[in-house]
N, C-alpha and C positions, 0 to 999 in steps of 0.2 A: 527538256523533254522533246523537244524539236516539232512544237506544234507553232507552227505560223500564224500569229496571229496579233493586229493591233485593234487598241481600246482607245476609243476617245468620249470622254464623260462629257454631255451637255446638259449646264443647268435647263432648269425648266424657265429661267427667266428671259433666255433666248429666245422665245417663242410667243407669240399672242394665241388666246384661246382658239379663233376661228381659222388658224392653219394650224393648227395642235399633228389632227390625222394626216394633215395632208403631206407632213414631214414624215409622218411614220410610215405614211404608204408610199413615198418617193425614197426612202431607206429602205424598206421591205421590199422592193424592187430592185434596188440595187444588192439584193444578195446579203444585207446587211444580219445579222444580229441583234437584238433590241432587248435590255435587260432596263426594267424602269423600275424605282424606288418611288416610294409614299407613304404617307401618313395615312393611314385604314382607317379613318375620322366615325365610320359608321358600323362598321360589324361586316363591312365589304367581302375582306375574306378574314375575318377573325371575329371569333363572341366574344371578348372583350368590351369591355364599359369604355376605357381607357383607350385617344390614340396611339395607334401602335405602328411602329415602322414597320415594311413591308417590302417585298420585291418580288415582281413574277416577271415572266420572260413572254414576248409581245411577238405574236404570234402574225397576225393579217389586221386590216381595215376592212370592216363591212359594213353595206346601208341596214337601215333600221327604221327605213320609213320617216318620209318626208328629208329635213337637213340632219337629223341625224345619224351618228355614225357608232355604231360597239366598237371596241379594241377587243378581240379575241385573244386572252392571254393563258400560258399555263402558269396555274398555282402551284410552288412546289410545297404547300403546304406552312404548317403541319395540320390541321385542320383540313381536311378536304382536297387533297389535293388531285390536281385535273384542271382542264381545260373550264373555261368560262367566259361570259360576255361581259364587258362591262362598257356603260355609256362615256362616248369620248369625253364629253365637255366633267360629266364626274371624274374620271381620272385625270384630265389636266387640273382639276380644282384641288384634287389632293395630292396631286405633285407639288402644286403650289404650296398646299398646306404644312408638308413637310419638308419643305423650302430644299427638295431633292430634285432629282431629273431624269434622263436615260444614260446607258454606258451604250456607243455603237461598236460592236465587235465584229472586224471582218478578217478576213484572210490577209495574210499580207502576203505579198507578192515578189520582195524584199528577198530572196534566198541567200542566204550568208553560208 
């Protein structure tokens, strides 16, 4: 299709909780793309009882008062979908949970 572009998947195991964001906003800087998988443990973005896999696309890092930090992501649904906040350290907790992580997609720059 001739869209330039590379994917690189990092588990969440890469990571420790207290640099969680600060990966995402030093990606999100760099231009990056950030598509994250998890396990919805609680009703996050689905009414379900049951965990259920998940994926939204990770939009910014913002403060939320004191050390914490939201992940601003879009939901693409199917329940609700739309932008939302969610607390960093709960989303590193259910990446872990569903022992997933991010895909980083950028341009690549690679012309063939």
């Amino acid at each position: 299709y001739g869209i330039s572009l590379t994917e690189t998947f990092l588990s969440i195991n890469l990571f420790e909780d207290w640099s969680f964001e600060d990966k995402l906003e030093e990606l999100l800087q760099s231009r990056a793309h950030i598509i994250c998988g998890y396990a919805d443990r609680d009703g996050m973005t689905s009414t379900t009882s049951a965990p259920v896999g998940h994926a939204v696309l990770i939009l910014q890092v913002e403060p939320s008062g004191g050390m914490e930090r939201d992940i601003v992501v879009y939901d693409p649904g199917p329940e609700s979908p739309g932008q939302r906040r969610i607390r960093g350290h709960r989303l590193f907790a259910d990446i872990k949970a569903g022992k997933d992580g991010i895909w980083v997609i950028r341009e690549s720059h690679d012309k063939k």
